[in-house]
PyMOL Python script that loads the backbone (N, CA, C, O; Angstrom):
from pymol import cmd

cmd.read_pdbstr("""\
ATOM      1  N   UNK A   1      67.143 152.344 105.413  1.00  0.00           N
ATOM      2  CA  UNK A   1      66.150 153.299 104.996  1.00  0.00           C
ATOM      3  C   UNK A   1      65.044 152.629 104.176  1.00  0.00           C
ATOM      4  O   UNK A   1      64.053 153.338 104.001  1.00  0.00           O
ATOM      5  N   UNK A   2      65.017 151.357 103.618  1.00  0.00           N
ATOM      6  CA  UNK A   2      64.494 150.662 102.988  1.00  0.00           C
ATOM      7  C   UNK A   2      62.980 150.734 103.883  1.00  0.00           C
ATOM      8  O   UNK A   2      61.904 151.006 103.351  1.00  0.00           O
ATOM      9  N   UNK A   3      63.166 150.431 105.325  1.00  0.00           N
ATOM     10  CA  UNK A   3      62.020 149.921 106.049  1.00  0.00           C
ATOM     11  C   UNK A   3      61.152 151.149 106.636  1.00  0.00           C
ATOM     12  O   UNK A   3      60.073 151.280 107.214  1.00  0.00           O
ATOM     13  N   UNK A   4      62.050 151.862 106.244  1.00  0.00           N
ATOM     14  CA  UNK A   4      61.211 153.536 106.498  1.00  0.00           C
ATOM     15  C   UNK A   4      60.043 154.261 105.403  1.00  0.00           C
ATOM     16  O   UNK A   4      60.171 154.758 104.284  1.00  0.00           O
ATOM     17  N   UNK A   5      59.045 154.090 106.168  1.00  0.00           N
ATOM     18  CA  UNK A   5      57.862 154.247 105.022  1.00  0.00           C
ATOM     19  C   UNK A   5      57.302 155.513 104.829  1.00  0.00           C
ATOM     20  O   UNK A   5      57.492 156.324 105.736  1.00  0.00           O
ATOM     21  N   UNK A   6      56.477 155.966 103.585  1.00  0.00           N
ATOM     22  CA  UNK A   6      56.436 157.333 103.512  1.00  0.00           C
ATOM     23  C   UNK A   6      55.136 157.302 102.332  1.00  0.00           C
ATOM     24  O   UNK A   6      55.148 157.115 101.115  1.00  0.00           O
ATOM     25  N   UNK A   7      53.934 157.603 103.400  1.00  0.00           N
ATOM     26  CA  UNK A   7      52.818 157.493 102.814  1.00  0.00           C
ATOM     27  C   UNK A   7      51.988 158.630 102.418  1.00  0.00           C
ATOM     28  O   UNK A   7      51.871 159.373 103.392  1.00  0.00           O
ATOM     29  N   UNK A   8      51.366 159.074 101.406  1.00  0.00           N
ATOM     30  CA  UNK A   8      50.477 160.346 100.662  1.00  0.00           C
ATOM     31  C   UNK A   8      49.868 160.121  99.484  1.00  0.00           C
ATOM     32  O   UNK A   8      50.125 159.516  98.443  1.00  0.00           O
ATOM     33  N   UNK A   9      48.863 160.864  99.991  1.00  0.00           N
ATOM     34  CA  UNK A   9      47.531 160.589  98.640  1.00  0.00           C
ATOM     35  C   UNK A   9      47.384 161.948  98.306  1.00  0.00           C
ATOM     36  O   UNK A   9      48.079 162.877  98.718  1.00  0.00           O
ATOM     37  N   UNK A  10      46.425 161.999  97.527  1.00  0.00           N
ATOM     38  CA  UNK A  10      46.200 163.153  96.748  1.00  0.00           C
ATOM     39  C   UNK A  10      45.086 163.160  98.012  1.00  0.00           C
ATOM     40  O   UNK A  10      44.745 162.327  98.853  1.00  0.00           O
ATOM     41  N   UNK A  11      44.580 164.986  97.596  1.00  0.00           N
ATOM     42  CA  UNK A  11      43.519 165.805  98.544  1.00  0.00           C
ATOM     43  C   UNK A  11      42.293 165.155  98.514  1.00  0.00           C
ATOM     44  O   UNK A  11      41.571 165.334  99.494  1.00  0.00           O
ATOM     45  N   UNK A  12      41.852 164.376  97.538  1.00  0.00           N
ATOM     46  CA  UNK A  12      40.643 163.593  97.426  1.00  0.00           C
ATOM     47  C   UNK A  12      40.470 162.211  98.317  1.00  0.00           C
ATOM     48  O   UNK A  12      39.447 161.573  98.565  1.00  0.00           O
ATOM     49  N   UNK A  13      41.593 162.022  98.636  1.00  0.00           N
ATOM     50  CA  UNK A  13      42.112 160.679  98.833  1.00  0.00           C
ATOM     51  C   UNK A  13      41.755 159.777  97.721  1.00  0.00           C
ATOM     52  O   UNK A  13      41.333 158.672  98.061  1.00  0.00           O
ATOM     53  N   UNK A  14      41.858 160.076  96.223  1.00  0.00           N
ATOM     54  CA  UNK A  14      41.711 159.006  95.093  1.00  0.00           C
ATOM     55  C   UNK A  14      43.006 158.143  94.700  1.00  0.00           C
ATOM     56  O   UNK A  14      43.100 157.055  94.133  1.00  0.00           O
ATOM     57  N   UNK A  15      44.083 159.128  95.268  1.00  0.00           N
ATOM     58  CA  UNK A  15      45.608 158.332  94.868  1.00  0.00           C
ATOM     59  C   UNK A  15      46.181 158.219  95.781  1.00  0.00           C
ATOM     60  O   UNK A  15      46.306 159.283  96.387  1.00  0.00           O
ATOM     61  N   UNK A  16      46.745 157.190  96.335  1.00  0.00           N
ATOM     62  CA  UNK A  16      47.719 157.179  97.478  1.00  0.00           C
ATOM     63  C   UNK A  16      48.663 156.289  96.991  1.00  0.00           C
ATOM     64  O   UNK A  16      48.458 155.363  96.207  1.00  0.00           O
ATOM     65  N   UNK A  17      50.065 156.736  97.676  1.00  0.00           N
ATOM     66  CA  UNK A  17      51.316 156.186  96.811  1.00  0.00           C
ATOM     67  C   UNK A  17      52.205 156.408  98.310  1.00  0.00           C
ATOM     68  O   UNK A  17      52.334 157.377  99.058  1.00  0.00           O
ATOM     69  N   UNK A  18      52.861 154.664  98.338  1.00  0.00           N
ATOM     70  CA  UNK A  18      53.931 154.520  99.719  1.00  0.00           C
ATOM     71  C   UNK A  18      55.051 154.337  99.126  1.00  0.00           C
ATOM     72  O   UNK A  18      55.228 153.382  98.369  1.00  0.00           O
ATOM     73  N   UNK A  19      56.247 155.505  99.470  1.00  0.00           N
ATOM     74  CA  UNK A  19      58.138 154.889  98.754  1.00  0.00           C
ATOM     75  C   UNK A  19      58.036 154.849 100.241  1.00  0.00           C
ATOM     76  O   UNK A  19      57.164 155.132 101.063  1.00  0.00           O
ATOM     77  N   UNK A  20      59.286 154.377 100.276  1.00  0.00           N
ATOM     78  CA  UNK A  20      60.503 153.968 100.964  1.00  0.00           C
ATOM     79  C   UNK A  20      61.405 155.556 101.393  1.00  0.00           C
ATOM     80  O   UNK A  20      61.191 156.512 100.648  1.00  0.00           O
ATOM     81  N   UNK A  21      62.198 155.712 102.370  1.00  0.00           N
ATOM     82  CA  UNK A  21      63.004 156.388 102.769  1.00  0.00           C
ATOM     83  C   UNK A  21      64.109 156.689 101.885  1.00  0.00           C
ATOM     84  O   UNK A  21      64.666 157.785 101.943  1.00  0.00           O
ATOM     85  N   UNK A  22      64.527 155.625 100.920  1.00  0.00           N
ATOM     86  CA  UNK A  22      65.005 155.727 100.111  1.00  0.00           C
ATOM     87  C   UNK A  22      64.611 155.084  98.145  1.00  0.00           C
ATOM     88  O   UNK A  22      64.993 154.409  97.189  1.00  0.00           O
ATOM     89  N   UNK A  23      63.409 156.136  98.796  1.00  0.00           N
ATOM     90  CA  UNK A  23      62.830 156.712  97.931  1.00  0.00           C
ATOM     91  C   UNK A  23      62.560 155.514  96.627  1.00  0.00           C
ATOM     92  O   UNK A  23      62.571 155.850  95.443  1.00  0.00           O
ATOM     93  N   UNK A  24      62.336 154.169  97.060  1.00  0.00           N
ATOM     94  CA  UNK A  24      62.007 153.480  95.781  1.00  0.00           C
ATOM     95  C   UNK A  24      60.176 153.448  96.295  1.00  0.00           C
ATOM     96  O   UNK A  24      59.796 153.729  97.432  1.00  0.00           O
ATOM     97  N   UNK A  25      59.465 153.129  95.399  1.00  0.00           N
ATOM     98  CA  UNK A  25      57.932 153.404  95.006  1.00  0.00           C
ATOM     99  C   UNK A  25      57.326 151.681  95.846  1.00  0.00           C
ATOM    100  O   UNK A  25      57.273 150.743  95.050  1.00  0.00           O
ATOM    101  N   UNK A  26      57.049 151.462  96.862  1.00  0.00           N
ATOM    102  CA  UNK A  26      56.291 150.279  96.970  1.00  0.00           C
ATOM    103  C   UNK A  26      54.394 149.874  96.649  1.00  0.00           C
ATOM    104  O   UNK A  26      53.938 148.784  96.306  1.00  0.00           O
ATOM    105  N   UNK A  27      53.729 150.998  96.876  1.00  0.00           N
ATOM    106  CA  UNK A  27      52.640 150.878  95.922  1.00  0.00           C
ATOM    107  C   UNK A  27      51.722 151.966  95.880  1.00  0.00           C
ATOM    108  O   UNK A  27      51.797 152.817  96.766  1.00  0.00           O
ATOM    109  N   UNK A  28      50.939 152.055  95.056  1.00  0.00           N
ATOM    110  CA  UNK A  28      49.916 153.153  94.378  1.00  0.00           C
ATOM    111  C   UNK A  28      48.459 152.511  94.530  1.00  0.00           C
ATOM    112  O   UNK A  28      48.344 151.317  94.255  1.00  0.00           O
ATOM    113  N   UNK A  29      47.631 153.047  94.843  1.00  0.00           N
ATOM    114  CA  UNK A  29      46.381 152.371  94.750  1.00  0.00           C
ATOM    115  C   UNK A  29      45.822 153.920  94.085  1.00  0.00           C
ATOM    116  O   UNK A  29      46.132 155.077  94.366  1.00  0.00           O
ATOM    117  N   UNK A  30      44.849 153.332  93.071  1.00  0.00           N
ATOM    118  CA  UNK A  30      43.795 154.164  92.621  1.00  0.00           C
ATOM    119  C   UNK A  30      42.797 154.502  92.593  1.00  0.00           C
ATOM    120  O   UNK A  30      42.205 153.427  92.496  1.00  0.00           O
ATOM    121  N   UNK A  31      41.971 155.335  92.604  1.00  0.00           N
ATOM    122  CA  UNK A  31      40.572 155.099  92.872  1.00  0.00           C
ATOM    123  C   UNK A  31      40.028 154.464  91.352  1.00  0.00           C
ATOM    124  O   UNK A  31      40.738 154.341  90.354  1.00  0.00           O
ATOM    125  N   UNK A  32      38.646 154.116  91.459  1.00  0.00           N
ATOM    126  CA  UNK A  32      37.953 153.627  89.892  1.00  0.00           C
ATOM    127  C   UNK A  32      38.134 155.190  89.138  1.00  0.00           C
ATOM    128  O   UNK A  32      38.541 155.454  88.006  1.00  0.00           O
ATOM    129  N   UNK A  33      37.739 155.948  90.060  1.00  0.00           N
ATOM    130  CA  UNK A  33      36.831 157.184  89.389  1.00  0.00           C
ATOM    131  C   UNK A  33      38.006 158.136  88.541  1.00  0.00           C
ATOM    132  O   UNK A  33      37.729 159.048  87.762  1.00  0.00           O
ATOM    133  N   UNK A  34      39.209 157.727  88.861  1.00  0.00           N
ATOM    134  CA  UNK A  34      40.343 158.243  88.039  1.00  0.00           C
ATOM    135  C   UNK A  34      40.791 157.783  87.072  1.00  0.00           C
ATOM    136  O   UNK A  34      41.608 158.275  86.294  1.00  0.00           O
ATOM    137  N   UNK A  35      40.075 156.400  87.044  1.00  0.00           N
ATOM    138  CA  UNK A  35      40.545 155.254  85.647  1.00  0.00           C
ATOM    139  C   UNK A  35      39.700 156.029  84.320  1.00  0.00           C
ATOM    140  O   UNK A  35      39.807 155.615  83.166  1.00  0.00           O
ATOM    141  N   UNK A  36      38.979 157.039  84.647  1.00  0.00           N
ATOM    142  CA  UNK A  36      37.711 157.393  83.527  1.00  0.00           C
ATOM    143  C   UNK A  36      38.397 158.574  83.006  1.00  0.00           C
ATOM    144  O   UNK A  36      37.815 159.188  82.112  1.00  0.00           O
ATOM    145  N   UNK A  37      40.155 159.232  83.629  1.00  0.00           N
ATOM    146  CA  UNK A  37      40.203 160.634  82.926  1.00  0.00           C
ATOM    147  C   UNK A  37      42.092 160.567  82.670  1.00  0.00           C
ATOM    148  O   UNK A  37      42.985 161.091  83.337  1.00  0.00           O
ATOM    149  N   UNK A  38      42.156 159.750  81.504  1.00  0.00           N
ATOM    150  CA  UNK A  38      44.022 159.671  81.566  1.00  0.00           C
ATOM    151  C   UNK A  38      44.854 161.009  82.153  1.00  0.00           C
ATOM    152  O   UNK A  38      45.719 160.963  83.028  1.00  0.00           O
ATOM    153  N   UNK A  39      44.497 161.910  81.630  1.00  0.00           N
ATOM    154  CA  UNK A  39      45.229 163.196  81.918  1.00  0.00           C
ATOM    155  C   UNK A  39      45.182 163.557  83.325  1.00  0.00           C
ATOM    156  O   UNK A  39      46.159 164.001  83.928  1.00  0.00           O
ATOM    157  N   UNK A  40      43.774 163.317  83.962  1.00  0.00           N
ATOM    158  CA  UNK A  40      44.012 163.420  85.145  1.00  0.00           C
ATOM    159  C   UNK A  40      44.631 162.957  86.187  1.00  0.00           C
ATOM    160  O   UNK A  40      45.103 163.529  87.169  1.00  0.00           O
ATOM    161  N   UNK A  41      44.561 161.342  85.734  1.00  0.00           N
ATOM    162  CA  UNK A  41      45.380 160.268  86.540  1.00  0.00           C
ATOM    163  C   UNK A  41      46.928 160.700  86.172  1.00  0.00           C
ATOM    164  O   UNK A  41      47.680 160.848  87.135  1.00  0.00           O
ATOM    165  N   UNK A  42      47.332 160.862  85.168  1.00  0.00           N
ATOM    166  CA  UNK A  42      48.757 161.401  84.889  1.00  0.00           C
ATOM    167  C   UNK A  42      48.952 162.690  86.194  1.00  0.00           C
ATOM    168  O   UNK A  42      49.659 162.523  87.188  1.00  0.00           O
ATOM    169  N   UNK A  43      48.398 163.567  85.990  1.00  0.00           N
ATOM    170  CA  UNK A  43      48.436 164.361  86.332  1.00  0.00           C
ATOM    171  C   UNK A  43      48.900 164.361  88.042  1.00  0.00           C
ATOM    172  O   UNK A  43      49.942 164.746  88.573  1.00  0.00           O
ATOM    173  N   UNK A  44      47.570 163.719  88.665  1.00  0.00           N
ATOM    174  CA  UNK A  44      48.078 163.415  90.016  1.00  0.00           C
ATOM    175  C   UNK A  44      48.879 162.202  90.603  1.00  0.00           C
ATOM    176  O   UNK A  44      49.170 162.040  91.788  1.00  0.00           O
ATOM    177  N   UNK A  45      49.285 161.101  89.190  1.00  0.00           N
ATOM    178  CA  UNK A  45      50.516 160.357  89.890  1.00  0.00           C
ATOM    179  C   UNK A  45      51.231 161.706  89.886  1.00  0.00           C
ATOM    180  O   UNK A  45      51.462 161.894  91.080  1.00  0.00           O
ATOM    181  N   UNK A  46      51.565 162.437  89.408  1.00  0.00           N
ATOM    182  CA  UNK A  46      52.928 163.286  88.978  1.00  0.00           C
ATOM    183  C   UNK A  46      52.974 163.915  90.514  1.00  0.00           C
ATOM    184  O   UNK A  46      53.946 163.943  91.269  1.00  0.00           O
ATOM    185  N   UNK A  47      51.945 164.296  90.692  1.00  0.00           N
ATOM    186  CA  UNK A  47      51.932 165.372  91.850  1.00  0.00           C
ATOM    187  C   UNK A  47      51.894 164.485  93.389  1.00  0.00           C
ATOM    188  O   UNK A  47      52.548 164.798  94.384  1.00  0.00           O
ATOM    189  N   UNK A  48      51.400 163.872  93.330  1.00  0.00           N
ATOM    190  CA  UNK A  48      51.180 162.223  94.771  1.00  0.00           C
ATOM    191  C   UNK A  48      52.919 162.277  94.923  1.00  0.00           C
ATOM    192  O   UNK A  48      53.671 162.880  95.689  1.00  0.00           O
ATOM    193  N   UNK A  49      53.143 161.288  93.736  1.00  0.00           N
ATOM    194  CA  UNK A  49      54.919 160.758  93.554  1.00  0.00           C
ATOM    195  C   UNK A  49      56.035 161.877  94.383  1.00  0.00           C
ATOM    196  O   UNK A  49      56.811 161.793  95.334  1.00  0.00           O
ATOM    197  N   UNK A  50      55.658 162.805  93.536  1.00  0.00           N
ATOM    198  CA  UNK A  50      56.309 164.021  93.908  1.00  0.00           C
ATOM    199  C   UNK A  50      56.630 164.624  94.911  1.00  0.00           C
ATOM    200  O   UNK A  50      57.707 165.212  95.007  1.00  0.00           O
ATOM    201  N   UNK A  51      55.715 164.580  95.866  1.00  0.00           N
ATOM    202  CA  UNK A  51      55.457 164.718  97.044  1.00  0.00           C
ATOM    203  C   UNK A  51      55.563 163.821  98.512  1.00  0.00           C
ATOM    204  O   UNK A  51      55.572 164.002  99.730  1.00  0.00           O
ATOM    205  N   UNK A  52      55.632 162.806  97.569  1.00  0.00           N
ATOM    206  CA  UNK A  52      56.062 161.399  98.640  1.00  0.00           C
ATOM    207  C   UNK A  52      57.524 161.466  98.533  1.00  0.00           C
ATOM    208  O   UNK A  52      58.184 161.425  99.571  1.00  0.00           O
ATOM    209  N   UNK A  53      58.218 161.583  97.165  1.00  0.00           N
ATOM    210  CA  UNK A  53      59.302 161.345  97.015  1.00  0.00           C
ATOM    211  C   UNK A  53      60.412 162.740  97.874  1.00  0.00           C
ATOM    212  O   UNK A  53      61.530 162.611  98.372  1.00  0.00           O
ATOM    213  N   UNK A  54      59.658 163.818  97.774  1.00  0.00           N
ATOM    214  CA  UNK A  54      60.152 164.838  98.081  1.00  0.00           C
ATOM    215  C   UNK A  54      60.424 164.381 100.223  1.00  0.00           C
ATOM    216  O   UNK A  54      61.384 164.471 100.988  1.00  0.00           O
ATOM    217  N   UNK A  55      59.253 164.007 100.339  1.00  0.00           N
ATOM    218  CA  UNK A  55      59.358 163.835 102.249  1.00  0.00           C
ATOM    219  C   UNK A  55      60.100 162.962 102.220  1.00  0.00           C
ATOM    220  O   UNK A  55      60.944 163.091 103.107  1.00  0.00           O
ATOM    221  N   UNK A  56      60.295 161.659 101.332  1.00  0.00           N
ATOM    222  CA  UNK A  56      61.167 160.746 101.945  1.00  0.00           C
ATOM    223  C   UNK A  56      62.782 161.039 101.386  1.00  0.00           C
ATOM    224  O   UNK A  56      63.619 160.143 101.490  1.00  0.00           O
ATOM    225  N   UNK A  57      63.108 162.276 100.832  1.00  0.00           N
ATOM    226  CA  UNK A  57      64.565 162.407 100.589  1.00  0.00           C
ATOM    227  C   UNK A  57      64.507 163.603 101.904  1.00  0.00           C
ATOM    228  O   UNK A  57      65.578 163.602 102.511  1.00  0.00           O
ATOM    229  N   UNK A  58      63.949 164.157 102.211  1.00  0.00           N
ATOM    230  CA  UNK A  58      64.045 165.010 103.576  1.00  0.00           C
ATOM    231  C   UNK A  58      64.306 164.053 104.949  1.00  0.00           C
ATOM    232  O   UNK A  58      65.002 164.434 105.890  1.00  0.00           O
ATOM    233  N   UNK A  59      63.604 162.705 104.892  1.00  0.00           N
ATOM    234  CA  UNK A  59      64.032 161.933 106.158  1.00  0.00           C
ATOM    235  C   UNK A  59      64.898 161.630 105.686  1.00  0.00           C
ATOM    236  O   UNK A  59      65.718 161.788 106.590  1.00  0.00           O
ATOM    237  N   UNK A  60      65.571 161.172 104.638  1.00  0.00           N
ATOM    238  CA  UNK A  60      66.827 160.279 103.747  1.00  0.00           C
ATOM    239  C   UNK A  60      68.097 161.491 104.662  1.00  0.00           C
ATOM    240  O   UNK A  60      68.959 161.155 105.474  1.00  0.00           O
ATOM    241  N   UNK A  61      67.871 162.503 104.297  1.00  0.00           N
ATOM    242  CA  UNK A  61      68.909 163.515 104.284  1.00  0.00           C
ATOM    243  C   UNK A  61      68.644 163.898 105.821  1.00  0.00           C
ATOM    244  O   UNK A  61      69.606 164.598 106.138  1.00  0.00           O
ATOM    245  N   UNK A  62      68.000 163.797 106.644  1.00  0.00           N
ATOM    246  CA  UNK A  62      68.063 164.064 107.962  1.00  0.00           C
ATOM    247  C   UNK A  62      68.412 163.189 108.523  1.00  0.00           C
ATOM    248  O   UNK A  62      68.929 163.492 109.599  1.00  0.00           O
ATOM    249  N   UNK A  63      68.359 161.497 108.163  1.00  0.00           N
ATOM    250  CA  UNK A  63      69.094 160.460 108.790  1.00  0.00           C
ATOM    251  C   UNK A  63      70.228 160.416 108.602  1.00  0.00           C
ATOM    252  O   UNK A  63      70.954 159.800 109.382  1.00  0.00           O
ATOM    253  N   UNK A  64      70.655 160.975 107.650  1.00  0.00           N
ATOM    254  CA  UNK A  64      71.905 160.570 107.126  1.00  0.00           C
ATOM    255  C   UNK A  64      72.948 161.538 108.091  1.00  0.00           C
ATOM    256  O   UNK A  64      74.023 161.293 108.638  1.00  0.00           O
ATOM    257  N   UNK A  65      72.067 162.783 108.020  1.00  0.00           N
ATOM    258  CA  UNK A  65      72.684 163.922 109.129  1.00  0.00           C
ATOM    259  C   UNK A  65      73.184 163.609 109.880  1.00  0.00           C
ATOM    260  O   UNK A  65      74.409 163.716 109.932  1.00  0.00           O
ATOM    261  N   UNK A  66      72.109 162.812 111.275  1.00  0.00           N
ATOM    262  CA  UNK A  66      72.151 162.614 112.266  1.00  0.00           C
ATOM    263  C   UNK A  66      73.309 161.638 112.604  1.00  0.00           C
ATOM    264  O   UNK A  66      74.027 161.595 113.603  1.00  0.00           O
ATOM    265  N   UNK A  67      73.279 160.559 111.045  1.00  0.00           N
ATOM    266  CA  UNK A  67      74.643 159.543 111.762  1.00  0.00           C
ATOM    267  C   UNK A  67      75.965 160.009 111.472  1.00  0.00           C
ATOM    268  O   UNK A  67      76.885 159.385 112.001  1.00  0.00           O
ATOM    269  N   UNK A  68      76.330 161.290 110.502  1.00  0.00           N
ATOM    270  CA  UNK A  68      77.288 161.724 110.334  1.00  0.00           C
ATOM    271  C   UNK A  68      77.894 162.951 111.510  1.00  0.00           C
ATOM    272  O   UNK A  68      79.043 163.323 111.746  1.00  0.00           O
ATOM    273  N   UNK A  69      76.568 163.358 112.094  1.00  0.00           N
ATOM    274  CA  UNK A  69      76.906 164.462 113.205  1.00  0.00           C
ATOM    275  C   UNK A  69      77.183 163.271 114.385  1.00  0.00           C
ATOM    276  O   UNK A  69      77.776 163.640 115.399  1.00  0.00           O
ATOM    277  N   UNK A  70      76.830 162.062 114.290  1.00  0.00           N
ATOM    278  CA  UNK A  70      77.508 161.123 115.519  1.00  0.00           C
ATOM    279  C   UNK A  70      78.959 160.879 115.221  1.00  0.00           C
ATOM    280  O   UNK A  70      79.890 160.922 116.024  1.00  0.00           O
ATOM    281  N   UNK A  71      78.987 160.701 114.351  1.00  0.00           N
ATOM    282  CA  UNK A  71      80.554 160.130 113.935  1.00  0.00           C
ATOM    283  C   UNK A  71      81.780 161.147 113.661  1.00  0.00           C
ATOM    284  O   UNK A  71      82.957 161.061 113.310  1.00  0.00           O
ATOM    285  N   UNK A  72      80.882 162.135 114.004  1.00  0.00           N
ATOM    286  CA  UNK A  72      82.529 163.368 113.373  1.00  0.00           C
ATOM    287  C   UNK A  72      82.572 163.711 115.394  1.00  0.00           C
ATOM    288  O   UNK A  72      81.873 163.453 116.374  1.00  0.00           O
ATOM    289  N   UNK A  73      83.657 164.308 115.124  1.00  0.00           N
ATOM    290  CA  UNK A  73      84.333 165.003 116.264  1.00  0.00           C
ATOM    291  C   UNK A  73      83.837 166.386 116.625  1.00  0.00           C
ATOM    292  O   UNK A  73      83.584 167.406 115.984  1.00  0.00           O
ATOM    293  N   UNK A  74      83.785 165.943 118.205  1.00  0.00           N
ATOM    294  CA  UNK A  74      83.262 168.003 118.644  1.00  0.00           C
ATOM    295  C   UNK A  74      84.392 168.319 118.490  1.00  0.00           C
ATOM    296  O   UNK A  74      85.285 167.701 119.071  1.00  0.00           O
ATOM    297  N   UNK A  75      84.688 169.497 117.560  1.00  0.00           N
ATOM    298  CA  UNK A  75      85.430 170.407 117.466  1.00  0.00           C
ATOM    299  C   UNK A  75      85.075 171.903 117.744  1.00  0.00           C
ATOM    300  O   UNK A  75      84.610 172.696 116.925  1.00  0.00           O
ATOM    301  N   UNK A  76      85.330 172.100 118.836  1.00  0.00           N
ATOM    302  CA  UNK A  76      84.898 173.831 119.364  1.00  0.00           C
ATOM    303  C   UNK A  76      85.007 174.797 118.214  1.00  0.00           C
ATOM    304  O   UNK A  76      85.987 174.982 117.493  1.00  0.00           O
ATOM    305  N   UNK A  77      83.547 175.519 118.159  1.00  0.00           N
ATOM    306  CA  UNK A  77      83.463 176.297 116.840  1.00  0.00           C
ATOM    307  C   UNK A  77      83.527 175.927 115.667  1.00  0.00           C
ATOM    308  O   UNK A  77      83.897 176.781 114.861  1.00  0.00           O
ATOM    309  N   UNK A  78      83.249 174.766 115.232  1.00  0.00           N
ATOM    310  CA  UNK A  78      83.192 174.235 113.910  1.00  0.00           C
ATOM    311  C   UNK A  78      81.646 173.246 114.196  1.00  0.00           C
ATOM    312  O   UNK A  78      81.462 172.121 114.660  1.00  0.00           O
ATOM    313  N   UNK A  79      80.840 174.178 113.728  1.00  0.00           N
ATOM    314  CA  UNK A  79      78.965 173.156 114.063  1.00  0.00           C
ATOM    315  C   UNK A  79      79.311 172.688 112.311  1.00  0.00           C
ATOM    316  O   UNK A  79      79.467 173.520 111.418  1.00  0.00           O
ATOM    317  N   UNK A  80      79.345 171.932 112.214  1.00  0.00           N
ATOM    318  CA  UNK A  80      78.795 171.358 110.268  1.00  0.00           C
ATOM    319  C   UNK A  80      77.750 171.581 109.834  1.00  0.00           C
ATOM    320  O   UNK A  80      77.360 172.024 108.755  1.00  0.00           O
ATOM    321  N   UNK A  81      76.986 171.054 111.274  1.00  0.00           N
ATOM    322  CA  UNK A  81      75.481 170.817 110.783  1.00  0.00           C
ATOM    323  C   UNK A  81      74.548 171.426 111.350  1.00  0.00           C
ATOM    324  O   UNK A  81      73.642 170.881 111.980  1.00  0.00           O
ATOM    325  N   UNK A  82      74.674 172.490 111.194  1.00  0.00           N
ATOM    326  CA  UNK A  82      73.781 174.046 111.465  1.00  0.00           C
ATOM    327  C   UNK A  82      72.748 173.461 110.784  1.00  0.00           C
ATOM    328  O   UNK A  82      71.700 174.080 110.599  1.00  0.00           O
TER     329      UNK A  82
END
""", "prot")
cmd.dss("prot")
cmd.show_as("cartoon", "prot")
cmd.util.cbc("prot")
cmd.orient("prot")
């Protein structure tokens, strides 16, 4: 999951921030024009991060699905993974 990438910027495109599938942070780029307002830059790492981090635990948890619905047994009338 390491090599699984998961890219989003803010609506301006001033912040963009790439994790990993499992969800560690590989980089942030900023715009200049956000270096001029701390609160704001706080503000939308919080919300960028957040949002990257949030899609890549949704692929995290849908891969993980998929190899556990390979490895279990059809058992008639027992779906797990509705």
């Amino acid at each position: 999951m390491d090599t699984v990438l998961v890219d989003e910027k803010s609506s301006d495109d001033l912040l963009n921030v790439t994790v990993t599938a499992s969800r560690i942070i590989k980089s942030i780029h900023i715009d200049d024009a956000l270096l001029e307002d701390k609160e704001q830059l706080e503000d939308y790492l919080i919300l960028v991060l957040n949002k990257a981090l949030n899609k890549a635990e949704d692929i995290y948890e849908n891969e993980v699905a998929a190899v556990a619905k390979d490895g279990m047994p059809n058992i008639p009338g027992m779906d797990m993974f509705k």
